[in-house]
N, C-alpha and C positions, 0 to 999 in steps of 0.2 A: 193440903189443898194448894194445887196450884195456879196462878193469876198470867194473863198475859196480857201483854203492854196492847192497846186499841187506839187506833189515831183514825184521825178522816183520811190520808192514805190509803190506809190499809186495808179499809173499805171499798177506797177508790181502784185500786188495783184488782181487789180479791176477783172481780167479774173478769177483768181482761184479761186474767192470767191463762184463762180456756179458750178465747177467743180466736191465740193463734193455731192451737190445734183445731182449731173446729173450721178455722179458713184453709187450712192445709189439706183437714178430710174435705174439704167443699170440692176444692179445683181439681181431687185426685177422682172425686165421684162426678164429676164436670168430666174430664178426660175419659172415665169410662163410660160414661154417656154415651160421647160421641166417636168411641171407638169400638164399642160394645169388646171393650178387652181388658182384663187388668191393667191398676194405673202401675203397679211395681210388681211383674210377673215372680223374681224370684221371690219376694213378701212372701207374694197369695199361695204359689206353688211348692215352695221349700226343695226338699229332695226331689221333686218332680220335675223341677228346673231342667234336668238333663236334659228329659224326655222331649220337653218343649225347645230347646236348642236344637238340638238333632232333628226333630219335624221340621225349622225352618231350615238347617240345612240343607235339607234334602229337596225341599221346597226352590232353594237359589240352586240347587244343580240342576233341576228340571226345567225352571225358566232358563238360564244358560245354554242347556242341550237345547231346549226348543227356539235358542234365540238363533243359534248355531246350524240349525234345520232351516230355518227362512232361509240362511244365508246359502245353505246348499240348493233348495229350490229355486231361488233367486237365478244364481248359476244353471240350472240344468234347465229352469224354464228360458233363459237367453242365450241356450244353445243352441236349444229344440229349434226355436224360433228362427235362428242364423240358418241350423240345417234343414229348417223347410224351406228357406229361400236358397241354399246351395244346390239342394234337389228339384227344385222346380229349373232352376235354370240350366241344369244340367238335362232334362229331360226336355226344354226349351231347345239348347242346342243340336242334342243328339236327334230329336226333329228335322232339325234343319239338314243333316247330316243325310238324312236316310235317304238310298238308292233311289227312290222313286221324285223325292223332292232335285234330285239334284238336275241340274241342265250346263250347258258350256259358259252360261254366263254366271254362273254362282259362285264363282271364287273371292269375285270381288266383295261381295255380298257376305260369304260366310268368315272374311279376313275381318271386316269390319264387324260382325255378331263376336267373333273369337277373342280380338283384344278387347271389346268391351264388358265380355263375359269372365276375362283374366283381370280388370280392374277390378271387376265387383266381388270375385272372389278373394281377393288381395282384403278389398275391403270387409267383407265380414269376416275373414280369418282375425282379421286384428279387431274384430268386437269388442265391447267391454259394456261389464253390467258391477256396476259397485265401488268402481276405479279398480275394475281388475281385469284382465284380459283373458277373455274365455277362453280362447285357444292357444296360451301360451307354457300347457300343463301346469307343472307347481312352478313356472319361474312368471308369475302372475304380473309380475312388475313390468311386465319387457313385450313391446308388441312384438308380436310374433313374425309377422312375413315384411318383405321387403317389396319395394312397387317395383313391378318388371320395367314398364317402360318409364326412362325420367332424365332429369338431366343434371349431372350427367349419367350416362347409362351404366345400369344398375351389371353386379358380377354376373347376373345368371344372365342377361341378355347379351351378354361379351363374349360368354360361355360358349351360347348357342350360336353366334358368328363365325366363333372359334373354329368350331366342331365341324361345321356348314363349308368354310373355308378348307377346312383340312381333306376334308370327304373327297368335296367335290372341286377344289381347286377356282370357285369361284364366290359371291360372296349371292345369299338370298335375292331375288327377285331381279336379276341380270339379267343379259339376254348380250348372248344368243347361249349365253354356258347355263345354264338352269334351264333352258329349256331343251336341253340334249340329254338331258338328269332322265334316264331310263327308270319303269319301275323296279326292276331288279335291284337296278341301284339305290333307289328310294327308300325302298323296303330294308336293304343290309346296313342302310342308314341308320333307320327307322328302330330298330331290332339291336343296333349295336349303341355307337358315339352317342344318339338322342336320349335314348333309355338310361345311358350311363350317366346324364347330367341330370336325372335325379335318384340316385341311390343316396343311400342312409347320408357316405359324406359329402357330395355333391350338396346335398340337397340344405344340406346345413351349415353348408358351405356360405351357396350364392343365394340361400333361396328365406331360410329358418332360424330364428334363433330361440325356438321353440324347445320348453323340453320335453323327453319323451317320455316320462310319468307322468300320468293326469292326478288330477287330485282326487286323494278319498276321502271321505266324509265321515266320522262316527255321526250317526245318526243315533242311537241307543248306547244305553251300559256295555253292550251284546255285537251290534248289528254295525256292519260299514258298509260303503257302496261307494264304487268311482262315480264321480259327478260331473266330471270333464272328459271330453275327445281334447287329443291336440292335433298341431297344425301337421306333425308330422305322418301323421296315420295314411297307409296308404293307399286309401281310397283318395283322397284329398288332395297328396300329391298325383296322382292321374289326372282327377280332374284339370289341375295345374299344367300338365301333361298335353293333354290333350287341347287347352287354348292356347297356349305356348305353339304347340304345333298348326293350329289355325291358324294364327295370327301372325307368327317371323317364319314360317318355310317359303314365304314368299311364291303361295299359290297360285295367282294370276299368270306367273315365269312358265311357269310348268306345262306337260304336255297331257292333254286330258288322259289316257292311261296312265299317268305318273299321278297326277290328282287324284285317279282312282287309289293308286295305292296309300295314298297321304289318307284319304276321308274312311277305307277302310280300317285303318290304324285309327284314328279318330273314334270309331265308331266302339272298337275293340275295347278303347281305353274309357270310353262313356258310360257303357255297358256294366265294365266293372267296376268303376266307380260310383255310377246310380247304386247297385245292392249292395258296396260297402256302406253308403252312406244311411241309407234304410237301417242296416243293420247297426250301427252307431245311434241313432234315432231307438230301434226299438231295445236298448240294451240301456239308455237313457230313462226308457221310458218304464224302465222295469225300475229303476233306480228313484224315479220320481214316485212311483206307486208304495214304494218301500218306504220313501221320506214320508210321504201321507200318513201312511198307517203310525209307525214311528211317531209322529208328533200328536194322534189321534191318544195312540195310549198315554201321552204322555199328559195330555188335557184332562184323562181320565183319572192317571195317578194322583195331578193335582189336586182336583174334585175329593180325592178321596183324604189325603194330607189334609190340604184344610180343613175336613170334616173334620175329622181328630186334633187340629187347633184349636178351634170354635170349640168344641168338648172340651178341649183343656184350659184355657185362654178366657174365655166366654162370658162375659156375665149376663144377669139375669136384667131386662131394662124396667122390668117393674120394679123390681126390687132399689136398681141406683135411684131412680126416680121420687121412689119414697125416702131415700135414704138423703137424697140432697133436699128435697120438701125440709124433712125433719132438721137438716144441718142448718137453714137458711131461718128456720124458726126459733134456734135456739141461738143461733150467732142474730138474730132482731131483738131477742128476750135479754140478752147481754146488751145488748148496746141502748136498751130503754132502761136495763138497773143501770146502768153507769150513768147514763144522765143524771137519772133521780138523785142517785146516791153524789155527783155532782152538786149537787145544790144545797146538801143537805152541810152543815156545821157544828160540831160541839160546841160552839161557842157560841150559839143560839141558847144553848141547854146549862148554861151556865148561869 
């Protein structure tokens, strides 16, 4: 027969010895409470473990592509925006512009619409939505255009003095040499020297420090889309074009046939650059529809991942409910034996 040694200790202890397991199951059925999830996923799951790794995976790739999709719409909606205000003002000008509007005193009038139609387009070419400059392709860091008029005076407006100078031997808005400026002359002007200050290097010269890839976008696992025009595109620089030439050929000098051939150039350069810019717009707009859809599936993929979390992951909240009831009843039942047994002495019994 075997005897073991019995103190009030040993007593006193015997109760508490469960007590911290049974506060450890408390706070871990407490956490699942309130998270309706396992308190120690790999415990509950064992080899399953994987499976639930790889759901959240896949899960932070989806929030990151969809975080990465705001940021593209972001952009292509603070384009759209730029080029409906480049296009209404260009369809604003070219108004002003047209054969029937015009009369002998309009030069003065459409000098003053021209450069302030070239500030503003200066001005939204250098937009920016996010601390990033929409029109300055991938080199996002760097505004894109330079202000034509300023001081001091900027390369492309030196350019065009230059050019003006060299043609015609005298300098814009002179008199009596510019207004001897034939439209023949105007026109080989117009067509040659004016035209060549803005080709590809001209233009990136005095005018751009834009680059000429726009930026594309992964929008899906699958799927990309450019989500930017830049400044260099050449509907854009026309427009540019065609204020530039409003505004420094120094119209009021001129002889109204020579005007005529200035605003006909004008008109030529408006023309084509109104339906480049439409066409940037609805090539945006196809890109915007594609970011939609793209982030729609991607809400949806979600929906579906988390289902199969919650199936894995999940617990039952009756179940914790009763099981913290049960755990708070027997961690109360321990701490009422340990009183008792507290008070209690062999040496009463002796």
């Amino acid at each position: 027969m075997k005897t073991s040694f019995i103190s009030t200790l040993t007593l006193w202890n015997a109760p508490r010895s469960g007590v911290a397991r049974m506060q450890t199951d408390l706070a871990s059925a407490l956490t699942e409470l309130n998270s309706s999830r396992f308190a120690d996923v790999g415990l509950e799951l064992g080899y399953r473990t994987g499976t639930s790794l790889d759901l959240h995976r896949q899960l932070a790739e989806l929030d990151a592509q969809k975080e990465r999709n705001g940021l593209a719409s972001l952009r292509l909606s603070g384009t759209q925006t730029i080029l409906d205000q480049v296009r209404e003002d260009g369809e604003g000008f070219l108004a002003l512009v047209a054969p029937g509007k015009l009369s002998d005193d309009s030069a003065a009038a459409i000098t003053q619409e021209a450069s302030s139609r070239l500030a503003a387009l200066t001005a939204q070419l250098n937009g920016a939505a996010g601390g990033q400059y929409l029109f300055a392709g991938i080199d996002t860091g760097k505004k894109p255009v330079t202000i034509y008029e300023g001081t001091p005076a900027s390369a492309a407006k030196t350019a065009m003095a230059t050019a003006f100078q060299a043609a015609f031997g005298t300098s814009q808005g002179t008199q009596p040499g510019a207004a001897a400026i034939t439209p023949a002359q105007m026109t080989a002007f117009l067509d040659g020297p004016f035209t060549a200050l803005f080709t590809d290097a001209t233009w990136s010269a005095n005018w751009s420090s834009a680059s000429n890839r726009n930026i594309t976008s992964r929008i899906s696992g699958s799927e990309t889309v450019e989500t930017s025009v830049n400044a260099n595109a050449g509907a854009l620089r026309q427009l540019a074009m065609a204020y530039t030439l409003g505004s420094d050929i120094g119209l009021s000098s001129l002889s109204k046939p020579t005007q005529d051939a200035v605003y006909t150039k004008i008109r030529d350069l408006m023309g084509t650059a109104a339906a480049g810019v439409t066409s940037f717009q609805a090539d945006l707009g196809r890109a915007q529809t594609k970011t939609t859809e793209a982030t729609t599936r991607i809400d949806i993929q979600k929906v579906v991942l988390t289902k199969s979390l919650e199936d894995l992951e999940g617990t039952d909240p009756a179940e914790v409910k009763t099981r913290i009831d049960t755990l708070k009843t027997q961690i109360e039942m321990s701490y009422s034996v340990t009183s008792q047994i507290r008070g209690l002495s062999l040496i009463n019994f002796i």
